[in-house]
C-alpha positions as CSV (number, residue, x, y, z in Angstrom):
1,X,-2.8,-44.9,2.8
2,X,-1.5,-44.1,6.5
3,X,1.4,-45.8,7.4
4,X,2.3,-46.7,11.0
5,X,3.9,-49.7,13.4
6,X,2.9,-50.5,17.0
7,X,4.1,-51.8,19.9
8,X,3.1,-52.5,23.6
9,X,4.5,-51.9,27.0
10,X,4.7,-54.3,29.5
11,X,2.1,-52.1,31.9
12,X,-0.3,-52.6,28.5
13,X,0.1,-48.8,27.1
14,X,-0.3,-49.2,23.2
15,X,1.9,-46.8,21.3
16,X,1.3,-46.1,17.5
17,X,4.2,-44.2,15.5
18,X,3.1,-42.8,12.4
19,X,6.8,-41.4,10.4
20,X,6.2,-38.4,8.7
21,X,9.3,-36.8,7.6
22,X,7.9,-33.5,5.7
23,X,7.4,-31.5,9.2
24,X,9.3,-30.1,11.9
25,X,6.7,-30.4,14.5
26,X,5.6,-33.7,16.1
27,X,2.0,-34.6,17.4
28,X,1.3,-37.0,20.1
29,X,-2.1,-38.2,21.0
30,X,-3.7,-39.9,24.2
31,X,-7.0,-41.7,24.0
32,X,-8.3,-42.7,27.5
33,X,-11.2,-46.0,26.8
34,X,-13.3,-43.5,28.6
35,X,-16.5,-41.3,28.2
36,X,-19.8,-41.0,30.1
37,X,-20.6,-44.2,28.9
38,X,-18.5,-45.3,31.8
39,X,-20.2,-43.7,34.1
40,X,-22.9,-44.5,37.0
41,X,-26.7,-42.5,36.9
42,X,-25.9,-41.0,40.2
43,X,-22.2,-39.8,39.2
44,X,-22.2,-38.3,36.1
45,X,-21.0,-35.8,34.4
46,X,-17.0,-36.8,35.9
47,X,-15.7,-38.2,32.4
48,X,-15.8,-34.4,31.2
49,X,-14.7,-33.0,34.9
50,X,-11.5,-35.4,34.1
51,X,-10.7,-33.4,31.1
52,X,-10.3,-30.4,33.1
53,X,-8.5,-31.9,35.8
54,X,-5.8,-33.4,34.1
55,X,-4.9,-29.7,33.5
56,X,-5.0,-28.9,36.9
57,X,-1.6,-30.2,38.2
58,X,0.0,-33.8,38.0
59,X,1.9,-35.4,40.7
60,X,5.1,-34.0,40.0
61,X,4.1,-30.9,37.7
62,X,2.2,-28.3,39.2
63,X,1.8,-26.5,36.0
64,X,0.7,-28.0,32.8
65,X,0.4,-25.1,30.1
66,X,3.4,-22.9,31.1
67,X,6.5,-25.7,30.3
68,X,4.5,-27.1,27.6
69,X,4.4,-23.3,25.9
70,X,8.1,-22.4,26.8
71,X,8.5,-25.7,24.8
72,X,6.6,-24.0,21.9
73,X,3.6,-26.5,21.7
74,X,-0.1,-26.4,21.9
75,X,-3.1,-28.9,23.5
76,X,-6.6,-29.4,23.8
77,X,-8.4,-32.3,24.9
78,X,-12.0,-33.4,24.6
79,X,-14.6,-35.7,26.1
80,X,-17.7,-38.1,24.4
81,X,-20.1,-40.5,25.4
82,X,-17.0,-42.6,24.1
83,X,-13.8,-41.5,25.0
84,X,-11.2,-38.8,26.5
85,X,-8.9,-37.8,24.2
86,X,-5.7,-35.5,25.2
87,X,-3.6,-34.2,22.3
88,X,-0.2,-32.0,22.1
89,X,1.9,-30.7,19.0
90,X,4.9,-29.0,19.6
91,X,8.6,-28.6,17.8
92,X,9.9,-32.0,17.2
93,X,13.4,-30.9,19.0
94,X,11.5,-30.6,22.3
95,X,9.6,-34.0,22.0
96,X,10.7,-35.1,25.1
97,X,8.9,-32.2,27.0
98,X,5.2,-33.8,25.7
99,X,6.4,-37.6,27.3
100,X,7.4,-35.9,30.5
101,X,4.3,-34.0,31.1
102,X,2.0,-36.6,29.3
103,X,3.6,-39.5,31.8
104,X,3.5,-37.4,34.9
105,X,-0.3,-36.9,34.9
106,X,-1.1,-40.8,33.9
107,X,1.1,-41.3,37.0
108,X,-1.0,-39.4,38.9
109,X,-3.2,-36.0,39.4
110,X,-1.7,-34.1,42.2
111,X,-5.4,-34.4,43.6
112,X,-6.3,-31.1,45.9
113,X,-8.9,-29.8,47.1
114,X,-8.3,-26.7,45.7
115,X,-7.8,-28.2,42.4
116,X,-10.8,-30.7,42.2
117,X,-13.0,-26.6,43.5
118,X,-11.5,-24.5,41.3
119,X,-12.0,-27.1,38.2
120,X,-15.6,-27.8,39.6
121,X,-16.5,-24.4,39.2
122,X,-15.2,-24.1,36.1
123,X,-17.4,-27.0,34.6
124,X,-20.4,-25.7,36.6
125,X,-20.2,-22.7,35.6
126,X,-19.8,-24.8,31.8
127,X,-22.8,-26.5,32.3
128,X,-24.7,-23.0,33.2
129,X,-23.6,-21.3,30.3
130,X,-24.1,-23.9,27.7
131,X,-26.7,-25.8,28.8
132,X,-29.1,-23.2,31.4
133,X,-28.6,-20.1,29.8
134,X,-28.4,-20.6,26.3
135,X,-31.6,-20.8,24.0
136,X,-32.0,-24.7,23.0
137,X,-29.4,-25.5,25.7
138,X,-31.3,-28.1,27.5
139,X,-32.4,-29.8,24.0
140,X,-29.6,-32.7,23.8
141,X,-30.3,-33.7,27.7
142,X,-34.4,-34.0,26.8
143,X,-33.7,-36.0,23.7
144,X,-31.4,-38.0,24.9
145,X,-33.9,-38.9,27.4
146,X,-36.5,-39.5,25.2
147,X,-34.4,-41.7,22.9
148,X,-32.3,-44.0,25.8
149,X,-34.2,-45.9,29.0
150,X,-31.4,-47.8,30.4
151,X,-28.2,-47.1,27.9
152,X,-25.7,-44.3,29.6
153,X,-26.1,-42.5,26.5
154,X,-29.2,-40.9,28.1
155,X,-27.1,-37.9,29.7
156,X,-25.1,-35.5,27.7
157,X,-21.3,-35.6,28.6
158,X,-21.7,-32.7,31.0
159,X,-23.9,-34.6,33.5
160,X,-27.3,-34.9,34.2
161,X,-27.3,-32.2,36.5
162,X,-25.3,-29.3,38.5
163,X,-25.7,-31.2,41.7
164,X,-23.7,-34.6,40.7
165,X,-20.7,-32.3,40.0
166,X,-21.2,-30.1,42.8
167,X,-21.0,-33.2,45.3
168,X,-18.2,-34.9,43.5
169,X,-15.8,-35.4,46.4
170,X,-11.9,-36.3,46.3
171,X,-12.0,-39.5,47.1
172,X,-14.8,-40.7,44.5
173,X,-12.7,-38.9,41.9
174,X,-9.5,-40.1,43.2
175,X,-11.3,-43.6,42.3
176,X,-12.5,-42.9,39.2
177,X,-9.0,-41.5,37.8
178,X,-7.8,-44.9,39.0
179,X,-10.1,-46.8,37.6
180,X,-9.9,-45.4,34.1
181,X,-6.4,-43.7,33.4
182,X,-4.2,-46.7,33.8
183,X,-1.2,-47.5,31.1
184,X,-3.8,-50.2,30.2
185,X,-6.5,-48.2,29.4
186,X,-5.3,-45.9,27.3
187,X,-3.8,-45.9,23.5
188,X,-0.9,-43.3,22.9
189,X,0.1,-42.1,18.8
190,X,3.2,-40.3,18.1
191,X,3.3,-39.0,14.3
192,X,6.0,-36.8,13.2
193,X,9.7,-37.1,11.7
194,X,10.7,-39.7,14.3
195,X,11.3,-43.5,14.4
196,X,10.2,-46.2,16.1
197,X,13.3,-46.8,18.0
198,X,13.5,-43.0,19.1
199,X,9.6,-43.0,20.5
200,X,10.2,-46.6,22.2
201,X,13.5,-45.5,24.4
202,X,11.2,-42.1,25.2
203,X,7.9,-44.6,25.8
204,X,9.9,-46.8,28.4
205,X,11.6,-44.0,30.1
206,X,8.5,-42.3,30.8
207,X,5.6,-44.3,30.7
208,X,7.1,-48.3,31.3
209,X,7.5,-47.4,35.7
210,X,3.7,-46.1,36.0
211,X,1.9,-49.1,37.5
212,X,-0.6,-51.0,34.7
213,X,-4.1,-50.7,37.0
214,X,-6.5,-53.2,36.7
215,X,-8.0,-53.8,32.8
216,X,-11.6,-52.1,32.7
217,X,-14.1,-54.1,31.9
218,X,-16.6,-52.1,30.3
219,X,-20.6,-53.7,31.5
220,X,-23.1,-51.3,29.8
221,X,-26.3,-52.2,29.5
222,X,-28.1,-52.5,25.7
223,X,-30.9,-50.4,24.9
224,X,-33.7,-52.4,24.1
225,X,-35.4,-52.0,20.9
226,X,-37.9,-49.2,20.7
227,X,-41.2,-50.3,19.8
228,X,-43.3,-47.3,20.1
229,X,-43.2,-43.6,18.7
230,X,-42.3,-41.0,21.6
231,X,-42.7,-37.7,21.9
232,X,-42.0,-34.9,24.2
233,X,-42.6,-31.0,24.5
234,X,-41.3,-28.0,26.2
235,X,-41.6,-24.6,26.5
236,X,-38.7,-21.9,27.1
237,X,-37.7,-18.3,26.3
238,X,-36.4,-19.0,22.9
239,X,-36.8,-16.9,19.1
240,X,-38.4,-19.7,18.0
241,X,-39.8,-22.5,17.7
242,X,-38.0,-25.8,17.4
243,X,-38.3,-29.3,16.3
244,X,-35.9,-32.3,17.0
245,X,-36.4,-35.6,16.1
246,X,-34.3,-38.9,16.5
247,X,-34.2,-42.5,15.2
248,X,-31.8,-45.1,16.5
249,X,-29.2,-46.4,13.8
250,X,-26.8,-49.2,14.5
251,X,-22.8,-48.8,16.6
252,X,-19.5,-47.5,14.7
253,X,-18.2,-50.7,13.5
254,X,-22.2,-52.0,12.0
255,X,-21.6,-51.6,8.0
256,X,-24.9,-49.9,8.2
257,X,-23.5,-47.5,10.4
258,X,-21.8,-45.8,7.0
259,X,-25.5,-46.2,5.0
260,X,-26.7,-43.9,7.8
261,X,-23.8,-41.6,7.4
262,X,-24.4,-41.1,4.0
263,X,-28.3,-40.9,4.2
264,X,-27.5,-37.5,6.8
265,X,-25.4,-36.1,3.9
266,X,-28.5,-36.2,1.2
267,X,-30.9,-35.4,3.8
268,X,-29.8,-32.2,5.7
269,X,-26.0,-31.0,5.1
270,X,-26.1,-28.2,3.0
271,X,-28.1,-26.5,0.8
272,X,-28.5,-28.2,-1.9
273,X,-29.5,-31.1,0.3
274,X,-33.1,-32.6,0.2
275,X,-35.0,-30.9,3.7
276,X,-33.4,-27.6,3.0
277,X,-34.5,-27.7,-0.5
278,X,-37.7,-28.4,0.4
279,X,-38.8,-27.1,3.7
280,X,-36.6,-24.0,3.8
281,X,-36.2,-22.7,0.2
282,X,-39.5,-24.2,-1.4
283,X,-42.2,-24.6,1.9
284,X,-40.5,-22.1,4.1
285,X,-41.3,-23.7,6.6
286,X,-37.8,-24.0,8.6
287,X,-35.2,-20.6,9.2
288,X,-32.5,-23.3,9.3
289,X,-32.4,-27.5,9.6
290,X,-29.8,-29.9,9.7
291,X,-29.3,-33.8,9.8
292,X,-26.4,-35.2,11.0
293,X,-25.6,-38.6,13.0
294,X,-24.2,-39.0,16.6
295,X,-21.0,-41.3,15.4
296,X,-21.2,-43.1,18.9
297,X,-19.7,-46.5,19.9
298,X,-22.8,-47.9,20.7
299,X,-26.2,-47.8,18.8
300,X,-26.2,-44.1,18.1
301,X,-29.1,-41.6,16.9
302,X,-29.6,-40.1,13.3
303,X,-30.7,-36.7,14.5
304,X,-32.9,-33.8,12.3
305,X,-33.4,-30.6,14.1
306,X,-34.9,-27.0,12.6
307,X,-35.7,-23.8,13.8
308,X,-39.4,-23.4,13.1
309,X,-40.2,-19.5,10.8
310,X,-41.8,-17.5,12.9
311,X,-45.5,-17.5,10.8
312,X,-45.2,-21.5,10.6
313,X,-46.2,-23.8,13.4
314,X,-44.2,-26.3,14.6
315,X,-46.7,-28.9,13.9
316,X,-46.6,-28.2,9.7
317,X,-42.7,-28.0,10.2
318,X,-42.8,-31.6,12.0
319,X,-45.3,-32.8,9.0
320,X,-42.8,-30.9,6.4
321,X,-40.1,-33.4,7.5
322,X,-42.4,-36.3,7.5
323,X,-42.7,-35.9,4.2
324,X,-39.6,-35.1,3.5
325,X,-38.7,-39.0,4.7
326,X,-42.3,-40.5,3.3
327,X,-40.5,-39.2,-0.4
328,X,-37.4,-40.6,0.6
329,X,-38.8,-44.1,1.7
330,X,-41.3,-44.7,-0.9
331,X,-38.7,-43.6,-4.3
332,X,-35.3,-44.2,-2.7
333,X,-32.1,-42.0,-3.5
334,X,-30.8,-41.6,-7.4
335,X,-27.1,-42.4,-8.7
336,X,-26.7,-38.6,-9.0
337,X,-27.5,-37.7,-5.0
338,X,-25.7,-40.9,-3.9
339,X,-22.3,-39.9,-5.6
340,X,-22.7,-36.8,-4.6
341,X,-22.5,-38.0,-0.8
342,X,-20.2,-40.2,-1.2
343,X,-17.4,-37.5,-3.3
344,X,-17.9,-35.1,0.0
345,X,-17.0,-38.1,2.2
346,X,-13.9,-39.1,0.4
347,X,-12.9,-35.6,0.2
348,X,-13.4,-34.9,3.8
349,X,-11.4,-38.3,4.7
350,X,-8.7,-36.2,2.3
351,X,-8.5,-33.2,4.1
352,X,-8.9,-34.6,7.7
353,X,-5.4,-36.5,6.8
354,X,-3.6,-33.5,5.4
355,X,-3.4,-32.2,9.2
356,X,-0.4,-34.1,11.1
357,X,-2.8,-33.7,14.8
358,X,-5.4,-35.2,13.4
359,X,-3.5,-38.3,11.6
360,X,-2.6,-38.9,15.6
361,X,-6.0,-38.9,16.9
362,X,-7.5,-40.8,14.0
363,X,-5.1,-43.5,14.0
364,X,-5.4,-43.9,18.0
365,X,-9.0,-44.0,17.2
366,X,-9.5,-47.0,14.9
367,X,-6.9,-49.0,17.3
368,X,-10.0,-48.8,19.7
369,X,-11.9,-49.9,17.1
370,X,-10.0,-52.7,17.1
371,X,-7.4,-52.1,14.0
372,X,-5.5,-49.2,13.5
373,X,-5.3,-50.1,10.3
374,X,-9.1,-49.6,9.6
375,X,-8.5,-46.4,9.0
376,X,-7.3,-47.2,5.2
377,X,-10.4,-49.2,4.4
378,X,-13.1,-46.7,5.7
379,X,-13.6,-44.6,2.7
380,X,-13.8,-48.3,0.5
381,X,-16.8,-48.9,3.3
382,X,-18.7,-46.0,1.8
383,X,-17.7,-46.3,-1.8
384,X,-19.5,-50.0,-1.7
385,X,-22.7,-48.8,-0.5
386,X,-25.5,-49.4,-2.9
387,X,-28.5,-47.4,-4.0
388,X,-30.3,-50.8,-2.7
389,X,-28.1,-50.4,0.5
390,X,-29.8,-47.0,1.3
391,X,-33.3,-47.9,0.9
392,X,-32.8,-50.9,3.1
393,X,-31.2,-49.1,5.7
394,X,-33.6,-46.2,5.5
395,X,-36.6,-48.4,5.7
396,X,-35.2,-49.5,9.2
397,X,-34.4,-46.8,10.4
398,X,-37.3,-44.5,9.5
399,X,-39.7,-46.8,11.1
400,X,-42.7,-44.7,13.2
401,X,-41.6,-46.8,16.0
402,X,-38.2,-46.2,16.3
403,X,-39.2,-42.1,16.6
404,X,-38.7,-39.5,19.0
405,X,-40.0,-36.1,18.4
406,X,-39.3,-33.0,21.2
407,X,-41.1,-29.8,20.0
408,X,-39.7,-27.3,21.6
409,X,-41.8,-24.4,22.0
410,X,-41.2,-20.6,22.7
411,X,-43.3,-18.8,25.6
C-alpha cells in the first residue's frame, strides 16, 4: 500500500508527497499531460524535441546538468504518445536545488536559436540512427500506419519524418511550450523523508509566481472501429525476415485493458510462454518472438513480432502464429497458465515499488489517471480476472478484422 497526500496551487500545479523515511535521497517527478498525441499531422515529432529542450537552458539557468550534479543528483526524462515525464533524485539535504531548476524551466526555456539547432540536430540525428539506419527501424512508423487512420497514434513519438523537425521554427515551438507546460498542465510527486509542510513552503516559493496558462483541452479524434484485415509489406537490408502483427485492445483505464495484459504474458514473454514454445523451440519457425501490449491512454495495440529463421518463410511463420491464436481461441487458457501470469504481474508491481524514483513517477501517473490512489487497487484489477474473462476478451480482440500484418522482408 503507497501512502501519499496532495494538494493544489492556486496556478493549478498538483503536488503529491509520498513520506518515506528509510532514505537519504529524495525523488521528485514532473509529468507534463503531454505526448504526440497532442500533436498536429503536419508538426510532429515536437513532444519528444521538448524533452531535449528542456535541457537546453531555462530562463534564468543556462546550465541544467552541471548544478544539478554539484548537488549530487541524477535525471532523465522521457516522452510517449501519452505524456512527458521529467524526473530528478538527488541528496535529500540539497532538495531545494531540484525546485529551483525544476521551476525555472516551467517558467520558461531560455528559447535560442542556437539552442532550438543544436537540440534539433541532436534528435535528427536520433531519428537517423534509430529509425533510418537500424535493421527494423522503420517497423513501428509502418505499423502504426497500418493500424491508426485518423487517431495521432499513427506516428511514433519521434515524428513522421526528418523534415517536420528540421522546419520546426522558434516561434511554433515557443507556442507549443506555452501551450503545454503550464503549472496547470502538469502533475509534480515528491517522495522521500520529507513532509507535507516542508515540500508545500518549497512548492509556493518556487512554483506558486509562474503564471497558470490556459487548461488544455485535449480534442483527439477516435479511431473508428476496424472492420477489415490489413496488411502491408516491405523490403529492406535486414538478416532476416520479419513478421509484425497488431490488433486493437481497449484504453488504460478499460478493465479489459488488464485481460489483454495478461493474455501478452501467456502468449509471448518468455520462454516458457505459448509462441515461443511452439514456434521457436518445437516448429522452429521463429529465431526470436515476443508479444507485448502498447499500455497507451487511448485504445492501444496488442503487438506480436518475430524474426523469421533463415530456412522458413515468412508466410509459414505468419501461419505458425495463426495457429498459435486459433489454439488459444478455440480451448481458452488453463488455471495453471493464468496464475502463472498473474504471480509475474504482482511480483513486478513488487519490485517496481521497491525503487523510491519509480514510487514518484507511478504515483504522478495514476493522478492522470484520474486517482492517485489507483495505484493500490491495480494488482486486485488483475487478480479478479477470470479464465471466462480471457476467452471473452481474446475472442474480441483476435477477430480477423481487427488485424494488421507487415511482413517485412530482407533483399
Amino acid at each position: 500500500m503507497l501512502h501519499f497526500e496532495r494538494f493544489s496551487l492556486s496556478n493549478g500545479l498538483r503536488v503529491l508527497v509520498h513520506t518515506d523515511t528509510s532514505t537519504p535521497m529524495v525523488a521528485m517527478n514532473i509529468l507534463y499531460d503531454v505526448g504526440a498525441r497532442d500533436e498536429s499531422t503536419d508538426r510532429t515529432g515536437f513532444a519528444h524535441l521538448f524533452e531535449h529542450l528542456m535541457f537546453g537552458g531555462s530562463v534564468n539557468i543556462p546550465e541544467y546538468d552541471e548544478p544539478l550534479q554539484m548537488a549530487g543528483g541524477e535525471n532523465n526524462a522521457y516522452t510517449t504518445n501519452d505524456i512527458t515525464n521529467y524526473y530528478i533524485q538527488l541528496p535529500l539535504k540539497n532538495i531545494e536545488t531540484a525546485f529551483w531548476l525544476e521551476s525555472d524551466r516551467m517558467l520558461s526555456l531560455a528559447f535560442s536559436e542556437k539552442s532550438l539547432d543544436v537540440q534539433r540536430k541532436v534528435v535528427c540525428e536520433e531519428f537517423k540512427e534509430h529509425y533510418l539506419n537500424k535493421p527494423y527501424g522503420n517497423a513501428w512508423h509502418l505499423l502504426r500506419e497500418l493500424a491508426y487512420k485518423v487517431h495521432p497514434y499513427q506516428w511514433p513519438t519521434i515524428g513522421k519524418n526528418l523534415e517536420q523537425i528540421e522546419t520546426a521554427d522558434l516561434e511554433v515551438v515557443k507556442a507549443f511550450f506555452y501551450k503545454h507546460y503550464r503549472p496547470c498542465n502538469a502533475i509534480m510527486c515528491i517522495a522521500g523523508n520529507v513532509t507535507v509542510d516542508d515540500v508545500k513552503q518549497l512548492t509556493e516559493k518556487w512554483f506558486g509566481p509562474i503564471e497558470q496558462g490556459d487548461k488544455y483541452v485535449r480534442n483527439v479524434p477516435l479511431e473508428p472501429k476496424q472492420t477489415e484485415a490489413r496488411f502491408m509489406e516491405t523490403t529492406a537490408d535486414v538478416p532476416l525476415d520479419a513478421v509484425y502483427k497488431a490488433w486493437h485492445i481497449p484504453g488504460r483505464l478499460n478493465q479489459s485493458y488488464y485481460a489483454c495484459d495478461l493474455l501478452t504474458e501467456i502468449l509471448g514473454s518468455g520462454n516458457s510462454s505459448r509462441l515461443y514454445r511452439k514456434l521457436v523451440k518445437e516448429l522452429q519457425l521463429f529465431s526470436n518472438i515476443n508479444c507485448y501490449q502498447t499500455g497507451s491512454l487511448d485504445p492501444g495495440l496488442l503487438v506480436i513480432e518475430g524474426k523469421v529463421r533463415e530456412d522458413k518463410t515468412i508466410e509459414e511463420a505468419n501461419a505458425g502464429i495463426e495457429a498459435v491464436i486459433s489454439e488459444l481461441l478455440s480451448s481458452g487458457v488453463n488455471e495453471d497458465e493464468l496464475a502463472k501470469s498473474k504471480n509475474k504481474i504482482e511480483s513486478m508491481i513488487a519490485f517496481e515499488d521497491m525503487a523510491l524514483l519509480n514510487r514518484a513517477n507511478n504515483l504522478a501517473f495514476y493522478e492522470l489517471l484520474g486517482d492517485a490512489a489507483k495505484i493500490n487497487d491495480e494488482w486486485g484489477k488483475y487478480e479478479a480476472i477470470t479464465i471466462e474473462d480471457m476467452l471473452t476478451v481474446a475472442a474480441s480482440v483476435f477477430n480477423a478484422n481487427n488485424s494488421n500484418t507487415l511482413f517485412y522482408r530482407k533483399k
